[in-house]
Backbone as a printed PyTorch tensor [residue, N CA C, xyz], in Angstrom:
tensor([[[-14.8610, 153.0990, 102.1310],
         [-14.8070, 153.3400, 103.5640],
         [-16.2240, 153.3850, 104.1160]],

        [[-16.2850, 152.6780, 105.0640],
         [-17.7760, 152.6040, 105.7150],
         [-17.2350, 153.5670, 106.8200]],

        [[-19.1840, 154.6460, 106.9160],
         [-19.4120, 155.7450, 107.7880],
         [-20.6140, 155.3150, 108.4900]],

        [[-20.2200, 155.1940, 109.6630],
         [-21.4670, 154.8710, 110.3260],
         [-22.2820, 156.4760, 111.1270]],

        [[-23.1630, 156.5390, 111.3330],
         [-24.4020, 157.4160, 111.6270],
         [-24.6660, 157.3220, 112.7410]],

        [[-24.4130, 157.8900, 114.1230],
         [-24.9540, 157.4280, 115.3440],
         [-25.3700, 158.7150, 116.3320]],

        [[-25.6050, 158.6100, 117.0500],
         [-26.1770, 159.7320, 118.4250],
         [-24.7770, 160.2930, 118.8070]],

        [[-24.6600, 161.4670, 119.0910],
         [-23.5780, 161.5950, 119.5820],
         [-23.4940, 161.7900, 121.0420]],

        [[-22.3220, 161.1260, 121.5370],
         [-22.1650, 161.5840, 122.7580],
         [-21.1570, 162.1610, 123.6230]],

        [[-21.3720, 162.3960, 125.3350],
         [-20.2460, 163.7490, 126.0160],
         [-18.9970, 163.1950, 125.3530]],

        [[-19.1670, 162.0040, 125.0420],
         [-16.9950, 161.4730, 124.5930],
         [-16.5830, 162.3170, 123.5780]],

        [[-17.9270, 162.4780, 122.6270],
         [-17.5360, 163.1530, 121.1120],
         [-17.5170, 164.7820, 120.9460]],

        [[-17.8770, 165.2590, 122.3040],
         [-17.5560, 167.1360, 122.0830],
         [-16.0190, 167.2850, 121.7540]],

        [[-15.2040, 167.3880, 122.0120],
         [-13.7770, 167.8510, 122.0370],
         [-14.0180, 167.7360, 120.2530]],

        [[-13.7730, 166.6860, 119.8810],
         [-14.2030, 166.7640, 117.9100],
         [-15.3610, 167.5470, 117.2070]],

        [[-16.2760, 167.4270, 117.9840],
         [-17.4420, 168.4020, 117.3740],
         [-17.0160, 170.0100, 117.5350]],

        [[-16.2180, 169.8270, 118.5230],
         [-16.0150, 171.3470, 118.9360],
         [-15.2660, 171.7820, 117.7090]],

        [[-13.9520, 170.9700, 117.5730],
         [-13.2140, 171.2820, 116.4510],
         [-14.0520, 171.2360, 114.9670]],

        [[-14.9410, 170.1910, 114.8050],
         [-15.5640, 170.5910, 113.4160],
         [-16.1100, 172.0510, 113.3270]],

        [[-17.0920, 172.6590, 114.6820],
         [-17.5710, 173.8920, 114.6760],
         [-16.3750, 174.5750, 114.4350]],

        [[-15.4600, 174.6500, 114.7530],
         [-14.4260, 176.0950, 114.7380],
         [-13.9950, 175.7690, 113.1610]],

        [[-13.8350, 174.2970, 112.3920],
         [-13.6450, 174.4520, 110.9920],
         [-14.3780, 175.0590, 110.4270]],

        [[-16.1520, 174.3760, 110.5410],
         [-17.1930, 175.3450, 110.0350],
         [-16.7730, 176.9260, 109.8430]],

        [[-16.6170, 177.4210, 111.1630],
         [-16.5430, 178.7300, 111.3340],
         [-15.0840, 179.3960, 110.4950]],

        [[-14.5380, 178.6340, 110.1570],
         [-13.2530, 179.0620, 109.5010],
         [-13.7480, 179.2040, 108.2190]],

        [[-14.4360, 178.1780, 107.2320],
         [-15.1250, 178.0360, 105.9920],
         [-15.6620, 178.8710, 106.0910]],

        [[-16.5820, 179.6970, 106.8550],
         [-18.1390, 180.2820, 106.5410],
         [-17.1400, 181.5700, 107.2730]],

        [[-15.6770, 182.2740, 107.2840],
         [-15.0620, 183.3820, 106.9810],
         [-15.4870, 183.7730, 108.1970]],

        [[-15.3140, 183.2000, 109.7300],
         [-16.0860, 183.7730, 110.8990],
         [-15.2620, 183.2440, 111.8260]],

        [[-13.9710, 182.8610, 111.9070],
         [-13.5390, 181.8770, 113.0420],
         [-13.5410, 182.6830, 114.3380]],

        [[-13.2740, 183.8810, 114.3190],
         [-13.2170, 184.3580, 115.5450],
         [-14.9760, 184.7500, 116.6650]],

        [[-15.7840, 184.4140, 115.3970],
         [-17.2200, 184.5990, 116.2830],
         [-17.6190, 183.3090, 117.1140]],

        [[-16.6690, 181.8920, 117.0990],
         [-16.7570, 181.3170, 117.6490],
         [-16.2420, 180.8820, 119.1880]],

        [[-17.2790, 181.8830, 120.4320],
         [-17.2280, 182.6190, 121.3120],
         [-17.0280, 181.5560, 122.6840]],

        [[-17.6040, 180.7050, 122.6090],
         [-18.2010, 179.7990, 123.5300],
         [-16.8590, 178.6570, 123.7640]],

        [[-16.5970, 178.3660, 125.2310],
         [-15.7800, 177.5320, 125.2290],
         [-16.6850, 176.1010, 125.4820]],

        [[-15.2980, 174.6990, 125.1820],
         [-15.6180, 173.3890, 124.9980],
         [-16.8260, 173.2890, 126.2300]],

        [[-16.0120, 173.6660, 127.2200],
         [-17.0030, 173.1290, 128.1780],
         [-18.2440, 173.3250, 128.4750]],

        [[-18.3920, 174.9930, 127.6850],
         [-19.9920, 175.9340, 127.7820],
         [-20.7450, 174.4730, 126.4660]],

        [[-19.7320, 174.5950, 125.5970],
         [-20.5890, 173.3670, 124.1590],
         [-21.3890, 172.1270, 125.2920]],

        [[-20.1380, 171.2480, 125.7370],
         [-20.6320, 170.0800, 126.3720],
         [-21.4350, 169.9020, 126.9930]],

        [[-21.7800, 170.9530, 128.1800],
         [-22.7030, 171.4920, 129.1760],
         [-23.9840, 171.7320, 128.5850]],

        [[-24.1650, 172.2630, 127.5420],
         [-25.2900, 172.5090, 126.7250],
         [-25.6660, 171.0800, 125.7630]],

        [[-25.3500, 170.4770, 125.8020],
         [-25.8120, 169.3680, 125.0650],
         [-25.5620, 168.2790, 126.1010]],

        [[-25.5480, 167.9420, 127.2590],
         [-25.0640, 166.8820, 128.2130],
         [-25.3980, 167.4100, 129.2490]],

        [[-25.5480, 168.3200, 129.8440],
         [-25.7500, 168.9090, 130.8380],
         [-27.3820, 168.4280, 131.4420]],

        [[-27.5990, 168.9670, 132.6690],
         [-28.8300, 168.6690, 133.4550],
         [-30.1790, 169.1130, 132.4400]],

        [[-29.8860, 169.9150, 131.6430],
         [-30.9580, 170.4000, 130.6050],
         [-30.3640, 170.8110, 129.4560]],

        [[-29.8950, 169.4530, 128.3450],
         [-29.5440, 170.0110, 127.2200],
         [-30.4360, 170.4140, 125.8770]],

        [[-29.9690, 171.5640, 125.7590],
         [-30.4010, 172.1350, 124.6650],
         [-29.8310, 171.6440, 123.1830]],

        [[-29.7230, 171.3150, 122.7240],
         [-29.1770, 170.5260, 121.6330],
         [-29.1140, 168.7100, 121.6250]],

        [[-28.6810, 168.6920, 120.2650],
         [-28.5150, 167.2590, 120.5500],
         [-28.1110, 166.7600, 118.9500]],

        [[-27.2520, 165.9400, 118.7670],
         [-26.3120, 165.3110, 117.6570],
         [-26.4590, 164.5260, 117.3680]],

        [[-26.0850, 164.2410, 115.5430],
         [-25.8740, 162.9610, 115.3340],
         [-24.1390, 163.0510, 114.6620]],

        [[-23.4390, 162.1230, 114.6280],
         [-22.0570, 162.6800, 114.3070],
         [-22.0620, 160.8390, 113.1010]],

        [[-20.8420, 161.4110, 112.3600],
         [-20.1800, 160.3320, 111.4970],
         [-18.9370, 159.7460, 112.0840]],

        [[-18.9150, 158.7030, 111.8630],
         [-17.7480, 158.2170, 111.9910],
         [-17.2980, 157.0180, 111.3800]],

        [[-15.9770, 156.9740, 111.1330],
         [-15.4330, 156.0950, 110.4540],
         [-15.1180, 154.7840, 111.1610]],

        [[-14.6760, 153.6280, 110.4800],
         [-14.8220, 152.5120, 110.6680],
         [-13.0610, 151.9740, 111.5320]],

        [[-12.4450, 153.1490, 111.9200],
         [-11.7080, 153.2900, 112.8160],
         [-11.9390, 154.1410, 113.7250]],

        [[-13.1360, 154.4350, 113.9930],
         [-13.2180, 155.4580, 114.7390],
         [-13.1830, 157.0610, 115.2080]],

        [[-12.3840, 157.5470, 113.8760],
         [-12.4950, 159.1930, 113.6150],
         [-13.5880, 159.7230, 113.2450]],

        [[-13.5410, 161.1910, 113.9700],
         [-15.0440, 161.3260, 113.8210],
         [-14.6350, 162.3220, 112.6790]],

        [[-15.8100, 162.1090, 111.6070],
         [-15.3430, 162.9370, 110.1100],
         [-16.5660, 164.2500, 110.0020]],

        [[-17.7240, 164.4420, 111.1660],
         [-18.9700, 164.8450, 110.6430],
         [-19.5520, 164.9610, 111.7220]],

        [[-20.6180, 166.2020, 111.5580],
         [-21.7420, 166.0520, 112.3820],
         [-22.7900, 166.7270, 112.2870]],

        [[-24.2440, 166.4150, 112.2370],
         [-25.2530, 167.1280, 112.5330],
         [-25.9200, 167.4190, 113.9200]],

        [[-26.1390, 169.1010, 114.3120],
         [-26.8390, 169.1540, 115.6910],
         [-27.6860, 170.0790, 115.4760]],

        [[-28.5500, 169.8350, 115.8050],
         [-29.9390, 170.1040, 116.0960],
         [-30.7430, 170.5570, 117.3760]],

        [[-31.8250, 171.7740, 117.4400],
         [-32.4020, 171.5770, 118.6140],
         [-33.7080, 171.7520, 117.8240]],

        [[-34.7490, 171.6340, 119.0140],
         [-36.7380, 171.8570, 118.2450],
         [-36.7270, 173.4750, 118.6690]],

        [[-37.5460, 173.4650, 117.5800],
         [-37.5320, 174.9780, 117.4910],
         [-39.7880, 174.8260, 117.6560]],

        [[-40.0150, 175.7120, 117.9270],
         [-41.6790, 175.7540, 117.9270],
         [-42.0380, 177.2020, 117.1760]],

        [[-42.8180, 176.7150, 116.1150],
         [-43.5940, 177.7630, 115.4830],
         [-45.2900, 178.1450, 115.5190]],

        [[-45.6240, 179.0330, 116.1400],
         [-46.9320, 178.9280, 116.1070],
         [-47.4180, 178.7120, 114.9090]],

        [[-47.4790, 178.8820, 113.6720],
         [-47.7030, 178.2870, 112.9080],
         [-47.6900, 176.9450, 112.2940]],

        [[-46.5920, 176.3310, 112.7950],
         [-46.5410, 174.9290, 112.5860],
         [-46.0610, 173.6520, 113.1580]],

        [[-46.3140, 174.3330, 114.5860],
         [-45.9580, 173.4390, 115.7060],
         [-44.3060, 173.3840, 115.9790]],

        [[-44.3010, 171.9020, 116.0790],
         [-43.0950, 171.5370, 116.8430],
         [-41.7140, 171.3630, 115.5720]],

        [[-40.8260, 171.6400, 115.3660],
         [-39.8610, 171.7110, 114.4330],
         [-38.1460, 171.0100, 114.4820]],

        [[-37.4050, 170.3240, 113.7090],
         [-36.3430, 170.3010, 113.7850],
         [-35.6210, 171.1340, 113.4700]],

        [[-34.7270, 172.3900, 113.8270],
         [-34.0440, 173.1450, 113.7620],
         [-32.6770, 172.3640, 113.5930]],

        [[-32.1780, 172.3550, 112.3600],
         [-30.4310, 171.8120, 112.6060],
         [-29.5840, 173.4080, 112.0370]],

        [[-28.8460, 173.4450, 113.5130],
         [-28.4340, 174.4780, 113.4150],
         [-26.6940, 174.3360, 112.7190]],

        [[-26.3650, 173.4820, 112.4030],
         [-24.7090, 173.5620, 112.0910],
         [-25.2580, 171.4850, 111.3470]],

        [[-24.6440, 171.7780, 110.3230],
         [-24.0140, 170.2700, 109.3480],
         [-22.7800, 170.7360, 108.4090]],

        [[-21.9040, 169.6210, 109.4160],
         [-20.4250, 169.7220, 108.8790],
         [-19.6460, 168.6560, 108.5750]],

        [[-18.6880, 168.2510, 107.4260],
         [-18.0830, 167.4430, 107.3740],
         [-16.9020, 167.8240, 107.3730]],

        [[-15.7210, 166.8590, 107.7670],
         [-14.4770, 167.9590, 107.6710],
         [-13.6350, 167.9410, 106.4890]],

        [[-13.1680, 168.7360, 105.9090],
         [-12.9870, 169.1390, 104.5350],
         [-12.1720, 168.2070, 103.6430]],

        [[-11.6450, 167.1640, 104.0750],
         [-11.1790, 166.2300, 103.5230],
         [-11.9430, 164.8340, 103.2190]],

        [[-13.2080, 164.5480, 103.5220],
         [-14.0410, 163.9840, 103.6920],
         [-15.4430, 164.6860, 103.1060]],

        [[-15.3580, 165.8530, 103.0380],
         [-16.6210, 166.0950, 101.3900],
         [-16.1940, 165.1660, 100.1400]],

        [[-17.7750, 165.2680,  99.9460],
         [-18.2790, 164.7360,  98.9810],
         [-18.0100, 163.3530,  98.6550]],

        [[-18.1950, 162.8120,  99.9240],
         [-18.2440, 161.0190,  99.6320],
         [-19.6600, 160.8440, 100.4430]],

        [[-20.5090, 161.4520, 100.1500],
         [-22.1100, 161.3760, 101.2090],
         [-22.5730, 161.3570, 102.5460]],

        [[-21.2290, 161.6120, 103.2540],
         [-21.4120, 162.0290, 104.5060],
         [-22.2730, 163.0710, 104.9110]],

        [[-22.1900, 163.7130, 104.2050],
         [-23.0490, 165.3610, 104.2720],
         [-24.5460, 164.4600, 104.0180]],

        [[-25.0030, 163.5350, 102.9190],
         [-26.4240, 163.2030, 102.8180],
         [-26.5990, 162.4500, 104.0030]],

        [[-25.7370, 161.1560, 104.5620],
         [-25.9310, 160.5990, 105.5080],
         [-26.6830, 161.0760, 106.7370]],

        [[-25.9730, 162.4790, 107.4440],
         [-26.3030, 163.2110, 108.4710],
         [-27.6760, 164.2400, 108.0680]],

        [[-27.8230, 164.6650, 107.0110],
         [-28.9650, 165.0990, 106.6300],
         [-30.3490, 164.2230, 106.3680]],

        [[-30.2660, 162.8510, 106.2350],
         [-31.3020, 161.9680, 106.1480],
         [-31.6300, 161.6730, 107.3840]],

        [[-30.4180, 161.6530, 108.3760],
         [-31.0310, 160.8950, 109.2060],
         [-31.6790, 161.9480, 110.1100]],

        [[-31.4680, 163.5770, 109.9690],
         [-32.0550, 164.5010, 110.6050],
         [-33.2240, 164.2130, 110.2450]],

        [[-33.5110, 164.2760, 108.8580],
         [-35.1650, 164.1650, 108.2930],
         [-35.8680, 162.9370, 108.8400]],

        [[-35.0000, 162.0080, 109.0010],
         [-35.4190, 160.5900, 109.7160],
         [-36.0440, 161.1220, 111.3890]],

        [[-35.5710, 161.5700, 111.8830],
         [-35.3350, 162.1790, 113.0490],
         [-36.5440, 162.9170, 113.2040]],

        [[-36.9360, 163.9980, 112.5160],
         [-37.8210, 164.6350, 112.4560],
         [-39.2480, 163.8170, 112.4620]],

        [[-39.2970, 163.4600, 111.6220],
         [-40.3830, 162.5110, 111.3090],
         [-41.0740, 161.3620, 112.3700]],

        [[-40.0100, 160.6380, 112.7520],
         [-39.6840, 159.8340, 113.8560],
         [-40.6910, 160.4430, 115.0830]],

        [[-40.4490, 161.7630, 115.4960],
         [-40.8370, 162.3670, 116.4530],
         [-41.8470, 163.0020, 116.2040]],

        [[-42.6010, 163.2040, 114.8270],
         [-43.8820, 164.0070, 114.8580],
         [-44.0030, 165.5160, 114.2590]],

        [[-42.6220, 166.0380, 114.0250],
         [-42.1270, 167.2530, 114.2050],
         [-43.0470, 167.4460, 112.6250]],

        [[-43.2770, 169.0460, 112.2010],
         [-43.8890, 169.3310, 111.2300],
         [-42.9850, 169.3220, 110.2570]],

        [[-41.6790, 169.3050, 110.4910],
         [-40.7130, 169.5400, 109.5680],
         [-39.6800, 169.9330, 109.9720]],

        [[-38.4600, 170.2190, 108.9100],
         [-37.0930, 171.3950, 109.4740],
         [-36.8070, 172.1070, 108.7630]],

        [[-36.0150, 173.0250, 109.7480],
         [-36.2360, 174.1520, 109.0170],
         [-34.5210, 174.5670, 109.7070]],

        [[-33.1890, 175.4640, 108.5380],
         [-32.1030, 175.3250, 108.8050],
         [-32.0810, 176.8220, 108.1190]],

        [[-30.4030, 177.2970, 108.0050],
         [-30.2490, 178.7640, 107.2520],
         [-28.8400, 178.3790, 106.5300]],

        [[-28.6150, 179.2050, 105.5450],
         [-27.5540, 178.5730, 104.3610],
         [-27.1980, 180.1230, 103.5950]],

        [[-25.9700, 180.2870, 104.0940],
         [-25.4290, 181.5940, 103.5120],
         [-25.6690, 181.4860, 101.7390]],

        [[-25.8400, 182.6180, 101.6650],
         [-26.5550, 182.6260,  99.6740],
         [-24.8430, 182.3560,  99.2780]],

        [[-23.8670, 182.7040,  99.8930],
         [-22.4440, 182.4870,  99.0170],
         [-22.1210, 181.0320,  98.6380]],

        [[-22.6740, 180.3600,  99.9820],
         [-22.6150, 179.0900,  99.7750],
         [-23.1300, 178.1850,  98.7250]],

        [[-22.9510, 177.9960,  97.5970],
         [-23.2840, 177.2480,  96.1910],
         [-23.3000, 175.7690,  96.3880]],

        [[-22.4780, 175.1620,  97.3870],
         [-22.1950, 174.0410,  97.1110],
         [-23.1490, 173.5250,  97.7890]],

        [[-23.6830, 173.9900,  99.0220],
         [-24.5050, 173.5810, 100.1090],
         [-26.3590, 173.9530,  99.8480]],

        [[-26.1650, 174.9610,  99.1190],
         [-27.5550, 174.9770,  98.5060],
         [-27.9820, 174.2280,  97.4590]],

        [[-26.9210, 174.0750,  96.4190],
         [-27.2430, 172.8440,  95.7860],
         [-27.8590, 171.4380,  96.4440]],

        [[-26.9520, 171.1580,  97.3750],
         [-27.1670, 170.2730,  98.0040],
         [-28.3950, 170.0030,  98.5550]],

        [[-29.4210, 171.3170,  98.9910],
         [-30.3680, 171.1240,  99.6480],
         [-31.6120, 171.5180,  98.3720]],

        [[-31.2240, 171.9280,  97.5130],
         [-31.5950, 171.8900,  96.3760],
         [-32.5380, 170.3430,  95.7890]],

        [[-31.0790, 169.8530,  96.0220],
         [-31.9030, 168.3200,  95.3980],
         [-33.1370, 167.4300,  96.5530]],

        [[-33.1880, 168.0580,  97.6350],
         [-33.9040, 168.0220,  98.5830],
         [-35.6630, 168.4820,  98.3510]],

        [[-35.0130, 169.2200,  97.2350],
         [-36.3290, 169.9560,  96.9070],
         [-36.9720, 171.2310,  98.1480]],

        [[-35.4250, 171.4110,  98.9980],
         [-36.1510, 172.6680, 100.3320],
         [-36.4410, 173.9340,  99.9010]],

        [[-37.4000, 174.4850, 100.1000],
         [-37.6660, 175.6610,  99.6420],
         [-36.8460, 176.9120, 100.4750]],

        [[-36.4950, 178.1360,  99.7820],
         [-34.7810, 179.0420, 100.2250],
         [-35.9890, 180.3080, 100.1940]],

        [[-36.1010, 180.5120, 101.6540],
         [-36.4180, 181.9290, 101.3170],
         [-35.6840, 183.1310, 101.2370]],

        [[-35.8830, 183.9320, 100.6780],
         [-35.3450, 185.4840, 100.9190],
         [-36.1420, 186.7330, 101.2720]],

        [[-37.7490, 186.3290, 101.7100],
         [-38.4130, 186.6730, 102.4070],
         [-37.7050, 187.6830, 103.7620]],

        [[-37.3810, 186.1720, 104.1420],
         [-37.4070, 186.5540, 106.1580],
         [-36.0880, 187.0340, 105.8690]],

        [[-35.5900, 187.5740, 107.1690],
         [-34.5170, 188.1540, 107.4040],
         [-33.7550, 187.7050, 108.4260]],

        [[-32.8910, 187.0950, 108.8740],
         [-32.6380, 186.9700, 110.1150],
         [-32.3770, 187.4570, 110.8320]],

        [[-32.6170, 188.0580, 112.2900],
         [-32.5400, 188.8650, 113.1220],
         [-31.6070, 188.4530, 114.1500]],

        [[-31.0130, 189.2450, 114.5340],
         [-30.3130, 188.8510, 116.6090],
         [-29.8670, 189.9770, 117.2500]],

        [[-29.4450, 189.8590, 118.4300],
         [-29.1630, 190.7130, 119.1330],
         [-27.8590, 189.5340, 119.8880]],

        [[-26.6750, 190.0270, 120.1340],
         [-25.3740, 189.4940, 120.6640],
         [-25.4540, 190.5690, 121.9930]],

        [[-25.0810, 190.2640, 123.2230],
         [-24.5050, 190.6070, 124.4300],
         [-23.4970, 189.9480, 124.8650]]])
């Protein structure tokens, strides 16, 4: 089956939306997924989007995948690709969709100058650190992640 790699666009939220709420089902969180379709679309399409995608899709047209991303800036190391969510949908792991959307982030990065990327990966997750493993990304347990929800 050929997967093609492309930009995503406003046509493809309604599916991305649904991959996020799978994500969020996998990663034992479905109900923290707070934000409705239209707040998603608006934020990535909107007059000033903050985000921005690359999605998979199949050679009929289903969308199986997606990586989204925004730049993140570090005083330390400038300008950054932040990919905040890479998902495939669970019937469609492990045929390289997952590397597909991850190369072409790094493609992406590069492309633009960025110092690098930089993402977060629950320690339960084995399958996905492996994955970034062979990447050779370095996993800290340093930092901590912080937030505040309102």
């Amino acid at each position: 089956m050929e997967i093609v790699i492309r930009r995503a666009t406003r046509a493809d939220c309604p599916h991305m939306y649904a991959l996020v709420k799978e994500l969020a089902t996998y990663e034992r969180a479905p109900q923290e997924v707070t934000q409705s379709l239209d707040e998603f679309t608006e934020s990535g399409f909107g007059d000033y989007p903050v985000w921005w995608a690359f999605v998979a899709e199949t050679e009929s047209g289903q969308l199986v995948g997606m990586a989204l991303y925004y730049i993140r800036f570090s005083t330390w190391k400038g300008k950054r690709l932040y990919l905040e969510d890479i998902v495939v949908t669970q019937s469609m792991r492990g045929k390289g969709i997952g590397t597909k959307l991850f190369e072409q982030c790094i493609a992406e990065a590069k492309e633009k100058g960025f110092s690098g990327m930089t993402w977060q990966v629950l320690d339960w997750n084995k399958p996905a650190i492996r994955f970034y493993e062979k990447y050779g990304a370095q996993m800290s347990s340093e930092w901590i992640t912080c937030q505040l929800d309102w």
